[in-house]
C-alpha positions in Angstrom: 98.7 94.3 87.9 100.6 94.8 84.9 98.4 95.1 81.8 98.6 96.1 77.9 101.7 95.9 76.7 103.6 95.8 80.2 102.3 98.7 81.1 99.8 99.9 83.7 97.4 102.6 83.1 96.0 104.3 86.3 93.3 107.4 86.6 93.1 109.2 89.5 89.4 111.5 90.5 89.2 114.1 92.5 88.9 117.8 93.6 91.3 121.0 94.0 93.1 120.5 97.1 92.7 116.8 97.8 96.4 115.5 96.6 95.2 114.2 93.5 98.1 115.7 91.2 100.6 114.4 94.2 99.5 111.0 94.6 100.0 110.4 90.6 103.5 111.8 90.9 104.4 109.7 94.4 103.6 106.6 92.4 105.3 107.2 89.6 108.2 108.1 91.5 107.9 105.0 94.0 107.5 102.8 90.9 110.8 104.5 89.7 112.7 104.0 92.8 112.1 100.2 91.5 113.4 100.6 88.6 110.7 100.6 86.3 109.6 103.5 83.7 106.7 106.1 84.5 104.8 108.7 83.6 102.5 110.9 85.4 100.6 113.9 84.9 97.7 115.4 85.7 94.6 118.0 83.9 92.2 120.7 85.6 89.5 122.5 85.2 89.1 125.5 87.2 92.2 126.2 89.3 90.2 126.3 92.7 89.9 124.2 96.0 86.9 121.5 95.0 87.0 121.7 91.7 87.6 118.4 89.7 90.9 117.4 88.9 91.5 114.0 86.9 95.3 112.8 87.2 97.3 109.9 84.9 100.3 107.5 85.6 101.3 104.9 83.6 103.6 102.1 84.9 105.7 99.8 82.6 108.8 97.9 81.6 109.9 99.7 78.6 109.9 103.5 78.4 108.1 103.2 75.5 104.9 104.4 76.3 102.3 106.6 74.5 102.2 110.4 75.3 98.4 111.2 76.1 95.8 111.2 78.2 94.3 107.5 79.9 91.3 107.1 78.1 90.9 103.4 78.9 92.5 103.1 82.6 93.5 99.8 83.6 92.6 100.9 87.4 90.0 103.9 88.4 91.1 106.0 91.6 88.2 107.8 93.3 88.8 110.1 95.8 85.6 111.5 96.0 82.6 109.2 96.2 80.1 112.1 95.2 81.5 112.8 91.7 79.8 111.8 88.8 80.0 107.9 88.2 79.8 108.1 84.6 82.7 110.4 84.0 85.1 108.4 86.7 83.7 104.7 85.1 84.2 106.2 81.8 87.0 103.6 79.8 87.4 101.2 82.8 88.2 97.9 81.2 86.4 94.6 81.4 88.7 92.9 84.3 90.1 96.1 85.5 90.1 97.8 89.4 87.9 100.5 90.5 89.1 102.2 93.9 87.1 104.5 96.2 87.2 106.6 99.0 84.2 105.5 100.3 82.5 105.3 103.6 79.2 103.2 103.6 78.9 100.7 101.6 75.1 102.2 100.4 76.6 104.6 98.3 78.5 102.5 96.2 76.1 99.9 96.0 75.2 101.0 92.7 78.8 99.9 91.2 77.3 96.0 91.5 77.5 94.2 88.7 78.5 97.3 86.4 80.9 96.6 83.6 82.5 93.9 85.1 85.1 95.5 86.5 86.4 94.9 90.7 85.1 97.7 93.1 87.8 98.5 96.2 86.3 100.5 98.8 88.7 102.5 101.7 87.4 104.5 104.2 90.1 107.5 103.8 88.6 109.9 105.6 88.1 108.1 108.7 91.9 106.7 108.5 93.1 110.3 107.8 91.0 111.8 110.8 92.0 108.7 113.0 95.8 109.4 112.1 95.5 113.2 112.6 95.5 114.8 109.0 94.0 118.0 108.1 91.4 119.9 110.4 88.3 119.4 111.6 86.1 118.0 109.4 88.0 119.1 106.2 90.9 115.2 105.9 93.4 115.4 104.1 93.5 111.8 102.0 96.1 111.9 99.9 98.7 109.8 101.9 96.1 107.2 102.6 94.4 106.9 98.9 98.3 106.2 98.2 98.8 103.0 100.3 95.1 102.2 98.9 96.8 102.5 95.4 99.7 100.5 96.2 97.3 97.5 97.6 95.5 97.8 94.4 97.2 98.5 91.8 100.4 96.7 92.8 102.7 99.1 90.6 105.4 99.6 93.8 105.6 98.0 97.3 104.3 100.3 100.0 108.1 100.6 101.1 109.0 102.2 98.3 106.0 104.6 98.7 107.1 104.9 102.1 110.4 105.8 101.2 109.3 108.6 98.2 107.0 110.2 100.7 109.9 110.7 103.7 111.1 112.4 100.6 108.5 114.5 99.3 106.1 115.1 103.2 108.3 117.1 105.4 105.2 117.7 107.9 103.6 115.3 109.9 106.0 112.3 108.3 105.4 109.8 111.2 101.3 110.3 110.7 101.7 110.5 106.8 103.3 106.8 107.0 100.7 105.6 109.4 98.0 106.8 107.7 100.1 105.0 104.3 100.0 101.9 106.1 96.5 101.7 107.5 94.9 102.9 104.0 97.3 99.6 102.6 95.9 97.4 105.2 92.5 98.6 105.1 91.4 98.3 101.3 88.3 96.0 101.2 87.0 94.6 98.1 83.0 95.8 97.3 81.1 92.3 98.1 77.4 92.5 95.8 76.2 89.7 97.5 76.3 91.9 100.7 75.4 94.6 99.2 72.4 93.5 97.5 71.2 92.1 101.0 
């Protein structure tokens, strides 16, 4: 999905401690490995666990590329479904891709029909928990919003991805690739005709 300019513009949501600042900077580095220029940063509030944390990457054929934040994302990463819809919605173009971690389809059901934009829902919690990441109760997402990204966004192919996080995930590699993979294969896109039913 290669928008304004040849570039991509991606915003990443979250909180302190869920991997936001990390997935920007595995994307940009997995769109790298491609050959293709990046950018990636990310901005907090509070430096503490839950806090929100909002995190950029741009994606693009010439390096030329402007130096500030995202304020109208071509794509919207969620990786929490509880925070504020206004701020995460805020910029989203017309046409462009909304992503959330997201396990029941009620709670987004308010994204239908809203600024005509396409809502992508992943259960990353679930995948994470299935594939063994983080403790009890508490997933760790990250490496599963990433294949989500990948499927989404299509910035990178998820071997690239694959390849930047035997790189960058010294622990738990094999369940960090799985849970990559199952978060790739397991994006769904929001239906509002089900929803609404």
């Amino acid at each position: 999905m290669t928008m304004r300019n040849g570039i991509t513009e991606i915003r990443l949501h979250g909180r302190g401690g869920q991997g936001v600042v990390f997935a920007a900077t595995a994307i940009a580095e997995a769109a790298f490995l491609e050959g293709k220029h990046v950018q990636s940063f990310g901005i907090y509030g509070a430096e503490r666990r839950g806090a929100p944390v909002t995190a950029f990457v741009r994606v693009g054929s010439s390096p030329e590329m402007p130096r500030c934040q995202i304020q109208q994302p071509d794509i919207v990463v969620t990786f929490d479904v509880n925070l504020p819809w206004q701020q995460m919605l805020k910029g989203l173009k017309p046409g462009g891709r909304l992503l959330v971690n997201c396990d029941d389809i009620d709670k987004c059901r308010d994204l239908c029909g809203v600024g005509g934009f396409d809502t992508h829902l992943v259960d990353a919690s679930a995948i994470a928990a299935r594939n063994g990441l983080g403790a009890v109760g508490i997933p760790i997402i990250n490496t599963v919003m990433l294949g989500a990204v990948v499927r989404v966004s299509g910035v990178c192919a998820l071997e690239s991805l694959q390849a930047v996080l035997r790189k960058k995930v010294p622990r738990n590699l094999p369940k960090n690739l799985a849970a990559a993979a199952e978060g790739y294969e397991n994006v769904r896109e929001l239906d509002c005709y089900a929803a609404a039913l």
